[in-house]
C-alpha angles and dihedrals in degrees: 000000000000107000117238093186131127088207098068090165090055098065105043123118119257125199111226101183104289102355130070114219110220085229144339102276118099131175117234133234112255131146119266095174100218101123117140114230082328094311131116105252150181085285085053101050104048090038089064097027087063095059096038078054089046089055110259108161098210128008122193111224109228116274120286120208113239103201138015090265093061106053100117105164137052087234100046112124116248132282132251089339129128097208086085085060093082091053107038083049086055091054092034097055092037096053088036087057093058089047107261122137111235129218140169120216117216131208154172118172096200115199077020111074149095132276097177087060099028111036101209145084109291091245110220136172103247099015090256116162119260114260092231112039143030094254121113123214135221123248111243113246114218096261081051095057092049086048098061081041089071094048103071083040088057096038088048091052088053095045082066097052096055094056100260112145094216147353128237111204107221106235105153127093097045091295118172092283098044082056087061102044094046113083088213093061095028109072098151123149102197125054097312101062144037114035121066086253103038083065099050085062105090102051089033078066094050097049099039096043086050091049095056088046102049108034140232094292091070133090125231116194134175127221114212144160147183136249118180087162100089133033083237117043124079110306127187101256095056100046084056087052093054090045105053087048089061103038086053092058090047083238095145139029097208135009123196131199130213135179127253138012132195093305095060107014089162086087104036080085101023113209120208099278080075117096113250121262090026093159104048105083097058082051090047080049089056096042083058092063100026116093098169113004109087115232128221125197124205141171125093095351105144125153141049095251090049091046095043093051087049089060106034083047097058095236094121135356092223143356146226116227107184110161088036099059087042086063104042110008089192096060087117090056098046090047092050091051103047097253095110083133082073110065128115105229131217114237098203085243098148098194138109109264094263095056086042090056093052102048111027107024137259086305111074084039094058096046084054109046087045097059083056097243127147092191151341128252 
């Protein structure tokens, strides 16, 4: 096909392991909640089908929670159970079969999560409250660690089975990984915590183990993100320090970086009153240490301008649209074929169609109910 588009960067191929991503616009895990009594359904498959068909090059299935103290949603998929095998492969061969490159992303929160869903303790790595809640949280004992080790190892195997072509292990946010490698949630005395080292082990465990599970053919990415607002949280320096610890050992094959975390979740899922391309500088930090790990960037990216000078400028090698491809799946193909007039863009709204109605015209309320959404988590 002869590109009419005026986004040329955008388009190009990009090699992920051993896979080659039919250009550089991914859509993003994020949780859509639809999940049947745990299990991938017929809302699930024609949710992601419409966006393989819309051109995506690589979706992210929604996070799957790897063991019983993760499962922070009514809707979540089940845990560590087969029976979700039938259904993923369903999605998997039908996306595979358009083009795209699919991948599951994988997650426990750890002090974060959700005793009403879960019930059980909220497993963390020091005993530390959660940020959102008045719930507390148990310090993982060693066996425990190496438990939920072997969960992502597990959850990754059967990834695989169901026809993904990769995991991401979810690590921004304050998730369960980011809590060991951050000294402030970390306050461990043995080989988990204190030193630098002594924090990358855990997920250092996670990726190599999967690794030897899985083979050489599968993709292992890393979900991050950024928080300046508090002395605490993730900064910069230190998440170029951690990837550039990973990319070295050749322990991941992408890394992507969001905005936000429990401190500041106003940015997480930035609205419209955030600058544009709010997310591209902390990706261009991590292209600067990374020699062989791709970088994504991600967060209020939206259009193809935005997107295209991302990539012609370096600062990422793809990147993830989320809220856009809610509101036209088909954003890939219009800019492909020179129709990027034509999208339907998404407003950052971040409300249900009614709200959206109400606040922000017929518009935002449109894109939304379009996308057949009856809200947005």
């Amino acid at each position: 096909m002869t590109l009419k588009s005026a986004f040329p960067k955008i388009l190009e191929p990009l090699q992920l392991r051993h896979k080659t991503l039919r250009n550089r616009i991914n859509f993003g895990a994020h949780t859509a909640n639809m999940a049947d009594d745990g299990l991938p359904g017929a809302r699930h498959l024609g949710y992601y089908l419409e966006r393989a068909r819309g051109g995506a090059a690589m979706i992210v299935v929604e996070p799957m929670p790897v063991h019983r103290t993760a499962r922070l949603t009514r809707g979540n998929f089940r845990h560590d159970d087969d029976a979700v095998v039938p259904g993923f492969r369903a999605i998997t061969d039908a996306c595979k079969a358009e083009g795209t490159v699919m991948v599951h992303q994988l997650y426990h929160v750890g002090q974060h999560g959700d005793y009403d869903n879960s019930y059980s303790a909220n497993w963390s790595p020091s005993g530390l409250p959660s940020y959102h809640d008045g719930d507390g949280s148990h310090r993982m004992r060693e066996a425990e660690i190496e438990e939920i080790i072997e969960s992502f190892v597990r959850a990754a195997v059967r990834a695989r089975e169901c026809g993904f072509d990769g995991v991401e292990l979810f690590g921004p946010y304050n998730s369960l990984i980011e809590q060991f490698w951050l000294p402030w949630s970390n306050r461990r005395e043995d080989r988990w915590g204190g030193s630098f080292e002594n924090r990358m082990r855990f997920s250092t465990e996670i990726t190599s183990r999967i690794r030897a599970a899985v083979g050489d053919e599968f993709i292992i990415g890393l979900a991050s993100s950024i928080d300046a607002s508090v002395d605490v949280g993730m900064n910069t320096e230190l998440l170029q320090e951690i990837a550039a610890y990973h990319d070295t050992r050749a322990l991941i094959d992408y890394i992507s970086c969001g905005t936000g975390s429990y401190f500041d979740h106003s940015s997480v899922m930035p609205t419209f009153l955030f600058a544009d391309k709010l997310g591209a500088p902390n990706a261009q930090a991590l292209k600067e240490v990374c020699k062989h790990t791709r970088v994504q960037a991600e967060s209020h990216i939206r259009t193809p301008e935005n997107a295209n000078e991302v990539i012609s400028s370096r600062q990422a090698d793809m990147i993830s649209i989320v809220r856009g491809q809610i509101a036209d799946p088909h954003w890939v193909n219009k800019v492909a074929s020179g129709r990027d007039t034509d999208i339907r863009g998404c407003i950052s709204c971040n409300q249900t169609p009614r709200q959206a109605r109400n606040s922000a015209g017929s518009s935002g309320s449109l894109a939304c109910k379009r996308a057949g959404l009856k809200s947005w988590n």
